[in-house]
N, C-alpha and C positions, 0 to 999 in steps of 0.2 A: 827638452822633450820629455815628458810624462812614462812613467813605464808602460801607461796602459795604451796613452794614445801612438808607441811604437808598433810599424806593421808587424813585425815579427817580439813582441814582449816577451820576456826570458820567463815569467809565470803569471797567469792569472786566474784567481782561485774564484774568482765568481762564474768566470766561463768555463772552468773544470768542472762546477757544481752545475751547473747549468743542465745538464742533460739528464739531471735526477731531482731534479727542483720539487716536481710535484711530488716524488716517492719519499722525496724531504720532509716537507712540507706536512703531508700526510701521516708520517711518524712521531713524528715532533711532536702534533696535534692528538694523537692517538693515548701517550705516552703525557702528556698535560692532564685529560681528560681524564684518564686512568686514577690519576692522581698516587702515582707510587715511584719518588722518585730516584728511589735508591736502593741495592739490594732485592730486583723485583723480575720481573720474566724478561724482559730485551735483555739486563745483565748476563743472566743466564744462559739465555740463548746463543749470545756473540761468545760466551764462553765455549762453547760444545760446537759451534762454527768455525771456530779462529783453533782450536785444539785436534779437529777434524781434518782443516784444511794444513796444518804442519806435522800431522801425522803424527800429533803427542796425545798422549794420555788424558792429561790435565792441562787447564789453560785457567789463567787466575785474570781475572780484568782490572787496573790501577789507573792511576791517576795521570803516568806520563812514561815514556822511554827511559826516560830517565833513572824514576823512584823502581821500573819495573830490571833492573840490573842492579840499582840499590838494594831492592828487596830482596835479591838471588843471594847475594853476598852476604846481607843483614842474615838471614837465612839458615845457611850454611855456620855462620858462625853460633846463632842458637842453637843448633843440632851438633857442636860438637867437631865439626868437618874442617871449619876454618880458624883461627884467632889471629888475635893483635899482631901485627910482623910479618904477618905472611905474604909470600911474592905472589904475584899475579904477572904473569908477561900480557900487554897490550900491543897492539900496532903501532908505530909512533905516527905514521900519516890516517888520523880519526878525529871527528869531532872530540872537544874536551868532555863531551860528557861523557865515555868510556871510560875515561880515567879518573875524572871525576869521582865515579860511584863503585870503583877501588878504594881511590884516600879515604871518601867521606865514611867505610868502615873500617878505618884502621888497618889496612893493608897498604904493601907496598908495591904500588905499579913501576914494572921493570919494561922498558918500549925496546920494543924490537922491529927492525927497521922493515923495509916494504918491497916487494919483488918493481921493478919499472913497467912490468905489462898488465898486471891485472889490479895494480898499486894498494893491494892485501897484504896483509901480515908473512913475511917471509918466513918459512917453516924451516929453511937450510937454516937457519939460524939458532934454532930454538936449542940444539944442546948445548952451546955456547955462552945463551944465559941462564940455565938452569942452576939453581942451587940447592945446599940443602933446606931451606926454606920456600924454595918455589909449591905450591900448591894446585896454581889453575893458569892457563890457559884462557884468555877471551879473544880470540877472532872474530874479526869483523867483515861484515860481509858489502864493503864498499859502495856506496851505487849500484848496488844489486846485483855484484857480483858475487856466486858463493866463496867462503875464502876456506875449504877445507880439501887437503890431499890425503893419501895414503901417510906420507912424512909425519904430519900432524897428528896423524891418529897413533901412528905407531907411536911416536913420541910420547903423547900423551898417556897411554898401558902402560908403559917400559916403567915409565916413572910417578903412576898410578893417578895421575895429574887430573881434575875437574876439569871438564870443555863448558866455560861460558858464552855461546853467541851473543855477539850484539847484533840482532836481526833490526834492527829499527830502519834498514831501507833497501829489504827483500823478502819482503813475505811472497809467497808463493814461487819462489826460484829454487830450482832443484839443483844439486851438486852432481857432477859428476860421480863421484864415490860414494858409496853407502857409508853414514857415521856409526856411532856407538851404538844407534839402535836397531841398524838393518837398513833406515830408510834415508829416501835421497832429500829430503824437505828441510831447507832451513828452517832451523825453530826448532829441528828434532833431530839435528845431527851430534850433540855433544849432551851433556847433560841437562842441560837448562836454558834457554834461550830468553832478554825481553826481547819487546816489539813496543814502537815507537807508531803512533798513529795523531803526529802532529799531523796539520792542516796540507801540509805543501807535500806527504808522503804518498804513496799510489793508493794506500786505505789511509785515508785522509779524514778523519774528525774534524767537526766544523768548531776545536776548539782544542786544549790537553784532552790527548788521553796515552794507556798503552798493558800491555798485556805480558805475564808469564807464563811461557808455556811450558811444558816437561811432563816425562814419562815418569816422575820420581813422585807417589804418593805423598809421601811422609813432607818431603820438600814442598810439593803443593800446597799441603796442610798448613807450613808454616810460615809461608807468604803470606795466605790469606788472613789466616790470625795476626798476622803483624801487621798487614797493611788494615787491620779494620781493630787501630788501638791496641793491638796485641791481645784481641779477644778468640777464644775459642766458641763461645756463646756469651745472651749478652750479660753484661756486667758481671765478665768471669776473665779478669786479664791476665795473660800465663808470661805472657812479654811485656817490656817495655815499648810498645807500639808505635807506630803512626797513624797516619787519616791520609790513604792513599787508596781511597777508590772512586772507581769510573761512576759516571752518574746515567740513570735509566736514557735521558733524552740524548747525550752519547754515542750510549749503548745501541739507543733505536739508528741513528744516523750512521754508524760504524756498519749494523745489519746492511742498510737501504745500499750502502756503498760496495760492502762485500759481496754481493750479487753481480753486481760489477769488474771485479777485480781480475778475472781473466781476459775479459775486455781492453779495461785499461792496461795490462801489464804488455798486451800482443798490441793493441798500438802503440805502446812507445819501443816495444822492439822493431815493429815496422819503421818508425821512423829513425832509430838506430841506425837499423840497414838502409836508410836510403841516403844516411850523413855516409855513410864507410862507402857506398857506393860511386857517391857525388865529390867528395872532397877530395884532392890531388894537388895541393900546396906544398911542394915538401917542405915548408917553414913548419907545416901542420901535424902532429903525433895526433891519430884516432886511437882510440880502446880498443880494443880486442873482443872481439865478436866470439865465443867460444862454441863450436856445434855439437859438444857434449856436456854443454850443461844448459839449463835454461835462465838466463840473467833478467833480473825486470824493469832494469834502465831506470832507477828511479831517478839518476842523472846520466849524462853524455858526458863528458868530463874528456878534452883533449888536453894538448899540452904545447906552449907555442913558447921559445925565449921570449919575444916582446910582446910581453904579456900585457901592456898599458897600453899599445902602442895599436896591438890586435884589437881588444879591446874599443877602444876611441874609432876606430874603423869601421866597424861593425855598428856601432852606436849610431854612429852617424848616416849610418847606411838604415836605420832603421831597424837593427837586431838586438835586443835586449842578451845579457848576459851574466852569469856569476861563476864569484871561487866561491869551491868548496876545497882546499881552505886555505886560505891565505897564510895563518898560522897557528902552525903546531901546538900542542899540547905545551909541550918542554920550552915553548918560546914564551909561553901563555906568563904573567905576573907574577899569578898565582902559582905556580911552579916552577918558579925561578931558583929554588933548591933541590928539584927534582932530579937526580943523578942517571945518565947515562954517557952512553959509549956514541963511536959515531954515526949518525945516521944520516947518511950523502944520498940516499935515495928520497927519502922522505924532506931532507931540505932542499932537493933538486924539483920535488913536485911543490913544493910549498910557492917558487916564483916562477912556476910555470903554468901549473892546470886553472882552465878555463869549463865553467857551465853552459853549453846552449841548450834553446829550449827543444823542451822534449816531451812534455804535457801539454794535455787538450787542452784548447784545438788545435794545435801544431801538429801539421798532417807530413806523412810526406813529400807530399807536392812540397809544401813549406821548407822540409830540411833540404829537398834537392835546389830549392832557390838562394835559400842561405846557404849553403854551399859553392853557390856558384858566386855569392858575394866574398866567403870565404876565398876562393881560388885565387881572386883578384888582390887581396893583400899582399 
């Protein structure tokens, strides 16, 4: 059986696009016609949209999630802030590309293990790997949960530490605690945030993209000059650069989508609460619903021992599914010299967490049916 021709498919990005096709379609189109495909007014604009809605200053638009945490760090080390050797504490339970775009500047990612309910970077831990070469802080904000306390912040002051979010799947989710800047908005809780606007995210690109936001002038400034060749104007290069930015047709489809994005982010909460309401398996661990903050479900993410077992159940029942993530960073090849301590929570989610679906058109009706297919495992 097909992912798409299952009744319940774990994602399908034609039927996510589907309900903005024409406002697509029509941009796309606009943006061809214009003939300006780079550097031009939808850049600009998604810029002062996506800076607006994280409640930062500045927002720089790039090429991918990725390079746009690369850039933060690349960044930081031109001004001065950062160098070669320097610790960075990450989450150990995150996509490798957190970690990733530490190494790839010469820093050294130190993982710090993950609380079991909200499966975010554990902050009781953090003065335990501090050293005197720690530097910055990246919290990740999980499946759209935010991952920042009062602990974290306070840690972070005491010991003068940079806050890097990797927001790449919670844009518009608020924290419970105000961060560095006053405000509750990931993307603007710590110094500098990316944002990830691959295709399968709630502001979803219909291809790469992804965005720096931050309250930090001078740091804006030198994103942008790196990510475009390391120019400050043109054929004036102050850096050693890249070729990391968003392109206008993008840009127009990132807009068409962000108009949506409140929408999208309260139905997949809705269908959140109707999985926590409906599932009653005690084989079953659901996530944590939290009512003082607002999380944007970019996944559902449970946690089941027979995880192959749930899985093939489910399948066959007609419910598509995924991990995020199978595994870790520190298991990854490529970091297979990568030094750390123990992390029994983060290896305990690694053979257990499970994705159901939770993007349109998966309504709640849908999660309370899969659920009820869930109870029968």
């Amino acid at each position: 059986m097909s992912e798409m021709s299952r009744q319940y498919p774990f994602l399908d990005l034609a039927k996510t696009n589907a309900p903005y096709m024409q406002e697509l379609k029509a941009a796309a189109c606009e943006v061809i016609e214009r003939g300006r495909y780079l550097h031009s007014e939808q850049t600009e604009l998604l810029e002062q949209e996506v800076a607006q809605l994280c409640q930062a200053d500045y927002c720089v638009a790039v090429s991918n999630g990725l390079d746009a945490l690369r850039l933060i760090l690349r960044a930081y080390k031109e001004m001065g802030v950062l160098q070669d050797g320097d610790e960075v504490i990450v989450p150990a339970n995150t996509y490798v590309a957190t970690v990733l775009a530490v190494s790839d500047n010469g820093l050294t990612p130190v993982l710090c293990d993950v609380r079991p309910d909200t499966m975010n970077l554990d902050s009781r831990l953090l003065e335990g790997l501090i050293t005197p070469r720690t530097r910055a802080i990246m919290p990740v904000h999980l499946y759209g949960t935010p991952c920042c306390d009062a602990l974290l912040l306070d840690v972070a002051r005491q010991h003068g530490l940079l806050i890097v979010e990797d927001n790449a799947q919670a844009i518009g989710a608020l924290s419970d605690v105000p961060g560095l800047q006053g405000t509750h908005a990931t993307g603007c809780l710590g110094h500098a945030a990316g944002i990830s606007f691959y295709p399968t995210k709630n502001l979803g690109a219909l291809g790469d993209g992804g965005a720096v936001v931050t309250s930090d002038e001078k740091l804006a400034q030198t994103v942008r000059a790196i990510a475009n060749y390391g120019a400050d104007r043109r054929y004036h290069n102050i850096y050693r650069g890249l070729n990391c930015r968003l392109d206008e047709i993008q840009a127009a489809m990132l807009r068409v989508k962000l108009r949506h994005l409140e929408h999208e982010n309260a139905q997949r909460a809705a269908v959140a609460q109707a999985y926590q309401a409906s599932i009653s398996n005690p084989r079953v661990t659901t996530p944590v619903i939290f009512d003082t903050m607002r999380q944007t479900w970019h996944q559902y993410v449970v946690r089941v021992a027979r995880r192959d077992d749930f899985r093939k159940f489910l399948l066959d029942n007609g419910v598509g599914t995924d991990v995020h993530y199978a595994t870790p960073p520190h298991r990854q090849p490529c970091y297979a010299q990568l030094a750390h301590g123990e992390l029994p929570v983060t290896e305990a989610l690694a053979q257990e967490v499970v994705s159901l679906p939770i993007a349109h058109p998966i309504t709640p009706d849908d999660a309370r049916a899969i659920a009820e297919i869930i109870n029968r495992f």
